[in-house]
C-alpha positions as CSV (number, residue, x, y, z in Angstrom):
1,X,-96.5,-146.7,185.8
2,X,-97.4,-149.3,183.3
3,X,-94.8,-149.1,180.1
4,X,-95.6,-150.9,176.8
5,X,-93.9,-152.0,173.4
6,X,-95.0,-149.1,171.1
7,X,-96.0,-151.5,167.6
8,X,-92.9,-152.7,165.9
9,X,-90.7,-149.6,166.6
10,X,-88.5,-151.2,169.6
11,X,-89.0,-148.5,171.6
12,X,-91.0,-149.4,175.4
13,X,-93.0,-146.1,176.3
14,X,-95.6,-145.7,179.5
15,X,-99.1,-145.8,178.7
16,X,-99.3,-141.6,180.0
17,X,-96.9,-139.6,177.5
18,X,-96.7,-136.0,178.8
19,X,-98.2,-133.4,175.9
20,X,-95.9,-130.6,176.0
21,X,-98.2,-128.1,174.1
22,X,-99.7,-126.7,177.3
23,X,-96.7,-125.4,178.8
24,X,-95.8,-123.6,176.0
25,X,-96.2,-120.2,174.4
26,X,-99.0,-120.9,172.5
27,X,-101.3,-122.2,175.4
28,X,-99.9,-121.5,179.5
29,X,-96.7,-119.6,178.1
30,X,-94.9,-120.5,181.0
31,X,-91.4,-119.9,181.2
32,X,-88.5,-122.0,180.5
33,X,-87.7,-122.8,184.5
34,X,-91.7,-123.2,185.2
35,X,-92.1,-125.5,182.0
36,X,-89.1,-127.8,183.0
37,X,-90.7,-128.4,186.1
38,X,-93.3,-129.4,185.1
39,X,-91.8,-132.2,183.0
40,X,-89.1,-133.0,185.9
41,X,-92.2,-133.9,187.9
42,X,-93.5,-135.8,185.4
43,X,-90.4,-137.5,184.8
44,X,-89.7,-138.4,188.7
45,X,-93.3,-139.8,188.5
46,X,-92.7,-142.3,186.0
47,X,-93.9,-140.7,182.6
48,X,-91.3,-141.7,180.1
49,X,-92.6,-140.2,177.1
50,X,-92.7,-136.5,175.9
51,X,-94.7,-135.6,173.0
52,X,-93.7,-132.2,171.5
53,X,-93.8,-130.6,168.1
54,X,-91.5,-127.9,166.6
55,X,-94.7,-125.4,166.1
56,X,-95.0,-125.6,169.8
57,X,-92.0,-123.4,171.6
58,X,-91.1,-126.4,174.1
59,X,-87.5,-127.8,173.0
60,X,-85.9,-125.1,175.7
61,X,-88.3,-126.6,178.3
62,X,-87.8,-130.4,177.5
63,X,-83.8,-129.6,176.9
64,X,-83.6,-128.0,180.5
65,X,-86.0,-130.6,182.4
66,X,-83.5,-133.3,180.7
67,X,-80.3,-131.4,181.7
68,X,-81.9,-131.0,185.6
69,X,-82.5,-135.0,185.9
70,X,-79.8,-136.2,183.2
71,X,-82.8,-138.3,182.5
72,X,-83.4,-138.8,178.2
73,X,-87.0,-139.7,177.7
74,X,-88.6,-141.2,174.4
75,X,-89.4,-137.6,172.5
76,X,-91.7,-137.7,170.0
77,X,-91.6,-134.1,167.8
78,X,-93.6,-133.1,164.7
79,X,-93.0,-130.7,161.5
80,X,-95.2,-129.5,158.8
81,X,-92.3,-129.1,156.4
82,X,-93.5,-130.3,152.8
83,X,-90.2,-131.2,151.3
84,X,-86.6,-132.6,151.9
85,X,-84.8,-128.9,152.9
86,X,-87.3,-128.2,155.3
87,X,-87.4,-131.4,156.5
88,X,-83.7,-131.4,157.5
89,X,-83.9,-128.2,159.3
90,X,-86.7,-129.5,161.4
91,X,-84.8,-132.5,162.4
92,X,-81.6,-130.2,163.4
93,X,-83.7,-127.4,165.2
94,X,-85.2,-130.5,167.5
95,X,-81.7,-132.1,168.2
96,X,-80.0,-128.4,168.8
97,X,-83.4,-127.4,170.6
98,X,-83.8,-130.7,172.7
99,X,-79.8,-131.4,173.0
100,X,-80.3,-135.0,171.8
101,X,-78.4,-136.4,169.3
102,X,-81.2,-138.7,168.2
103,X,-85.3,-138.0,168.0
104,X,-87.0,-140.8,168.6
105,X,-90.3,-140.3,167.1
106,X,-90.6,-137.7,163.9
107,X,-93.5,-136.9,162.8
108,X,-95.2,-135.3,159.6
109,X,-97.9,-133.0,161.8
110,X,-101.5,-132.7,161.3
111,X,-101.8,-135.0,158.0
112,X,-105.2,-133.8,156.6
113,X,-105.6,-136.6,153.9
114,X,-103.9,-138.9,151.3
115,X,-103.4,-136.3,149.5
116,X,-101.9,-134.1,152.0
117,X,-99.7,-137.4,152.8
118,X,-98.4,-136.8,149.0
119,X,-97.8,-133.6,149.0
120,X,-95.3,-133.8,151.8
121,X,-93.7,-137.0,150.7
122,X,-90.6,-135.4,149.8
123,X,-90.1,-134.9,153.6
124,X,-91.3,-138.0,154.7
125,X,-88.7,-139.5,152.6
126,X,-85.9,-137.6,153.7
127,X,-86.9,-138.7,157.4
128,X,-86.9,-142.6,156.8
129,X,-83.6,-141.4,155.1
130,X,-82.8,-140.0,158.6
131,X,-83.7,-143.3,160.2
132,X,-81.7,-145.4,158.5
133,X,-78.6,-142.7,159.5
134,X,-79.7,-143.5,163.0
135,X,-80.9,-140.2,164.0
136,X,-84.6,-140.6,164.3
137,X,-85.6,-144.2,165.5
138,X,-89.5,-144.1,164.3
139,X,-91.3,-142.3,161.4
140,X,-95.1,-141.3,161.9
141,X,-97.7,-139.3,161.3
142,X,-100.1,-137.1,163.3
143,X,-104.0,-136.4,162.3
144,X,-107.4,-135.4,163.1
145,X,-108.9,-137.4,160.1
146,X,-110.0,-141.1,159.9
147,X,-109.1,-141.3,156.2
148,X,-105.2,-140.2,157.2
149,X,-105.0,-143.2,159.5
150,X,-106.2,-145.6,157.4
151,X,-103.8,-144.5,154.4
152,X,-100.8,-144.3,156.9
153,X,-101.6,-148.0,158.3
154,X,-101.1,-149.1,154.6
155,X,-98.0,-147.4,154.2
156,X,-94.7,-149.6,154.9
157,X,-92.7,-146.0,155.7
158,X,-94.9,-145.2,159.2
159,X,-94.3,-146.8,162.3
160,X,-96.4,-144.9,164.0
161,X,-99.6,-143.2,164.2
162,X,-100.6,-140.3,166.7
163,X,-104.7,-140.0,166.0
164,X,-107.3,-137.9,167.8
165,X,-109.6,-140.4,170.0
166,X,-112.3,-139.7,172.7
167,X,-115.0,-141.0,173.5
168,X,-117.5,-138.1,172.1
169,X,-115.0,-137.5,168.9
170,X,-114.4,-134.2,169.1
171,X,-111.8,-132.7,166.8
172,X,-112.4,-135.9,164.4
173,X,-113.0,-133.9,161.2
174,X,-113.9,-137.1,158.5
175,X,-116.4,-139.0,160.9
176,X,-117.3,-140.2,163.8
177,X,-115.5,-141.9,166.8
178,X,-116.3,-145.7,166.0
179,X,-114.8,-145.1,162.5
180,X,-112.3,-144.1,163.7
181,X,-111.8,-146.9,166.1
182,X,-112.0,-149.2,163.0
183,X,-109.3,-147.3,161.5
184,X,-107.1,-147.5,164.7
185,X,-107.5,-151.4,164.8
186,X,-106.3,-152.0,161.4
187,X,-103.2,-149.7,161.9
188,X,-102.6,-151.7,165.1
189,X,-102.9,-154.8,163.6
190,X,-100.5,-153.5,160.9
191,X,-97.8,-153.3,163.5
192,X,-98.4,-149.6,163.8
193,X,-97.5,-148.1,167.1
194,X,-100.9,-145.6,168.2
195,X,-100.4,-143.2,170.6
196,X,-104.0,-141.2,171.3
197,X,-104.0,-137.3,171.5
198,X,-106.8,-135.2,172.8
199,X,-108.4,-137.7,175.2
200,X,-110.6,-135.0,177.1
201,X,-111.3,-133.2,173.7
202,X,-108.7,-130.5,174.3
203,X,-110.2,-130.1,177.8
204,X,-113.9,-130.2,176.5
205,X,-114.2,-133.5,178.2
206,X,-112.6,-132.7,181.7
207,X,-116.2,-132.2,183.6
208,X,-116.3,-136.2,182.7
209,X,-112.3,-136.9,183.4
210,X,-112.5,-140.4,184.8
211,X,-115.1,-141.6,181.6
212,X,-113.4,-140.1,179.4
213,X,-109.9,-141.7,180.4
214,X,-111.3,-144.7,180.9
215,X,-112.9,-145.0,177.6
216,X,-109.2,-144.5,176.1
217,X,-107.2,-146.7,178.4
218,X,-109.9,-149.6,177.3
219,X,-109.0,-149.4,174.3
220,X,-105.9,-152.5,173.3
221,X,-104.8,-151.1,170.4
222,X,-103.9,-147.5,171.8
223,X,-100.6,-147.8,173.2
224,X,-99.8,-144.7,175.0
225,X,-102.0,-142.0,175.6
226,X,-100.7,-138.0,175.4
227,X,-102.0,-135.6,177.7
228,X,-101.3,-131.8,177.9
229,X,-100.4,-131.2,181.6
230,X,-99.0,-127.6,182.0
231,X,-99.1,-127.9,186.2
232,X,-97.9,-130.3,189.3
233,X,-101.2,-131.0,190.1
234,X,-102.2,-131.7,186.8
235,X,-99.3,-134.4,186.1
236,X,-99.3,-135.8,189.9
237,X,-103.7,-136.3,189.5
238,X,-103.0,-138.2,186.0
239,X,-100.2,-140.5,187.0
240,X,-102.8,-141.2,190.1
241,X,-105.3,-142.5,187.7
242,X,-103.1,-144.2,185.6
243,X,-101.5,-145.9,187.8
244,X,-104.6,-146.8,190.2
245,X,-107.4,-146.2,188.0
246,X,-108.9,-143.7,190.6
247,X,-108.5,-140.3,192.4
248,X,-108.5,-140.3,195.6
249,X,-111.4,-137.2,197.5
250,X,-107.7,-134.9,198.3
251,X,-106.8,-135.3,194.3
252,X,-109.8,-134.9,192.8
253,X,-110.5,-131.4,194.9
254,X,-106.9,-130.0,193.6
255,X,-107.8,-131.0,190.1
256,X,-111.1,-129.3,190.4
257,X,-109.3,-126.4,191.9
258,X,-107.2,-125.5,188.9
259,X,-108.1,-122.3,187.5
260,X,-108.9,-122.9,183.8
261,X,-109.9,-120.7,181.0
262,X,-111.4,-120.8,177.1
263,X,-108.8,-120.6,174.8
264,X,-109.1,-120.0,171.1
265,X,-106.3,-121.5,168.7
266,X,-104.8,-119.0,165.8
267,X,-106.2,-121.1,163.1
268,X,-110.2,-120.5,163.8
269,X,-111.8,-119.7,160.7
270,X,-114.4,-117.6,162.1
271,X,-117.3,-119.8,161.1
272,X,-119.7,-119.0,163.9
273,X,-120.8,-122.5,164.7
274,X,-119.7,-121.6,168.2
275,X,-121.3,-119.2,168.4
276,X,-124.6,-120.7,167.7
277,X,-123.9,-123.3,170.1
278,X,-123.1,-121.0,172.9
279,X,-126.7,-120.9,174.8
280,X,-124.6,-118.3,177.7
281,X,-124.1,-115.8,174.8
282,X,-120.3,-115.8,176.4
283,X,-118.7,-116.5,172.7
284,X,-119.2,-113.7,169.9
285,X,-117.1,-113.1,166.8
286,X,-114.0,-110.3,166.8
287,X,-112.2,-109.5,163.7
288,X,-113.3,-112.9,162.2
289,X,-112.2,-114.9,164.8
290,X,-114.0,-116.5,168.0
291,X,-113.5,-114.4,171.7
292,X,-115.0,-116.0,174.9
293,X,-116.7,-113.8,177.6
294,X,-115.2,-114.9,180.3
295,X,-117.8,-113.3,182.5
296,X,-120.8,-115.4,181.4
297,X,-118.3,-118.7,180.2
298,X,-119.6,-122.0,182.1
299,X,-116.3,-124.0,180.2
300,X,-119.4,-126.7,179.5
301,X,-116.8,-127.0,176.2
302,X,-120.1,-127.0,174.1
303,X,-118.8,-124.7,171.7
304,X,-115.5,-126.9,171.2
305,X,-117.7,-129.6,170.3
306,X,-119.6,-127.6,167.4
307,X,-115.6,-126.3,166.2
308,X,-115.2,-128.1,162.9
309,X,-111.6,-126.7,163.3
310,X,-110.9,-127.9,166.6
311,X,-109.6,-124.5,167.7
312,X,-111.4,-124.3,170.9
313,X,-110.0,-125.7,174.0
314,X,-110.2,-125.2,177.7
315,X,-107.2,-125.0,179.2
């Protein structure tokens, strides 16, 4: 496993960080036990970086994979608190949850614009406050939107950036993939550290795995690159690639074999655009939210790609 310098922040992370919203209750819902071992594996196999958020159930997961190898890897977690208070109780629910006495990443979650950015700067400044205690190494934001990344690579109070980036931009909701690109260099260049989220366009991309990864790993200014994995297979096929840049015949057919479903996110607003995009009539609206048809869904991801919420995702 390769491992880089991640910008200016001191910390050295490998180029696969393990995205622990899969395993958890809002996506696989697997249990504590099941979810450890699936970031044990991980962890044997050389991923040194865990990317969690507080919205997403894992802590118990990461704190017993942690206690079963006494191995600490860099944790990167995320809160959508708004001001100093809630802030504070974020950080202590991840260092109770996790059992670490210091986060390494914190992040402000799912920054929608600069004003957004505003709005929560109470919090933001309580957690550079936290950093200078020593109790959180890195301050960051995460975000869908071009405009948050280009604000944030301004700002002298992030170290790091967690952006969507894939090669078709799906889930970018302020443009398109080469602007955000653009963004993404200047933050780099700024001595941000950019770890990429949704790489296969919350599993919309994994009928084109190997472009789609490759387009990512090609790009120098993304450091590290987080992938949901909620399985063995899963976490033993991506640290093939990455380390090798290939799957071998065996790989591929396990990867292929993993049973996989449509899953909608809480948040969809009911719009209908997938509706519309849906030409296997396997997606209809139910109470004002989205509900796949499993019996006619192809998981072509089509209908993630028309989401201007990014609430579709195949898992």
């Amino acid at each position: 496993m390769d491992y880089v310098q991640l910008g200016r922040t001191g910390l050295k992370v490998s180029r696969l960080c393990f995205g622990a919203l899969t395993i958890g209750p809002l996506q696989a819902n697997l249990s504590i036990d099941d979810g450890a071992e699936v970031i044990v594996n991980a962890l044997k196999r050389g991923v040194n970086f865990i990317d969690t958020a507080e919205i997403y159930g894992t802590y118990p997961h990461l704190k017993a994979a942690i206690d079963k190898t006494e191995t600490i890897p860099v944790v990167a977690t995320k809160t959508y608190a708004y001001d100093r208070s809630g802030a504070e109780k974020s950080l202590e629910k991840a260092r109770s949850g996790c059992g670490l006495d210091v986060i390494d990443i914190f992040l402000l979650h799912e920054q929608e614009s600069v004003h957004t950015i505003r709005g929560h700067m109470d919090a933001l400044k309580y957690l550079c406050k936290a950093k200078e205690r020593g109790i959180i190494r890195a301050v960051g934001i995460s975000t869908h939107n071009i405009e948050v990344v280009r604000a944030a690579a301004e700002m002298q109070e992030i170290d790091v950036i967690h952006p969507i980036v894939n090669r078709r931009g799906i889930g970018i909701g302020d443009g398109s993939i080469e602007e955000m690109l653009g963004a993404v260099r200047r933050a780099f260049h700024k001595g941000k550290g950019i770890y990429a989220m949704k790489p296969l366009g919350g599993g919309n991309l994994i009928g084109s795995y190997e472009e789609s990864l490759n387009f990512v790993l090609n790009i120098p200014e993304v450091h590290s690159i987080a992938l949901g994995m909620k399985s063995e297979q899963e976490v033993n096929a991506n640290v093939e690639y990455f380390n090798t840049g290939q799957l071998d015949s065996s790989t591929k057919k396990r990867l292929n074999g993993i049973e996989r479903r449509l899953h909608v996110e809480f948040w969809c607003e009911g719009c209908g655009k997938c509706v519309e995009r849906c030409s296997s009539n396997a997606i209809r609206l139910e109470n004002g939210k989205a509900k796949a048809d499993v019996s006619k869904c192809l998981l072509c991801g089509y209908c993630g790609s028309a989401c201007p919420a990014f609430a579709i995702k195949i898992i």
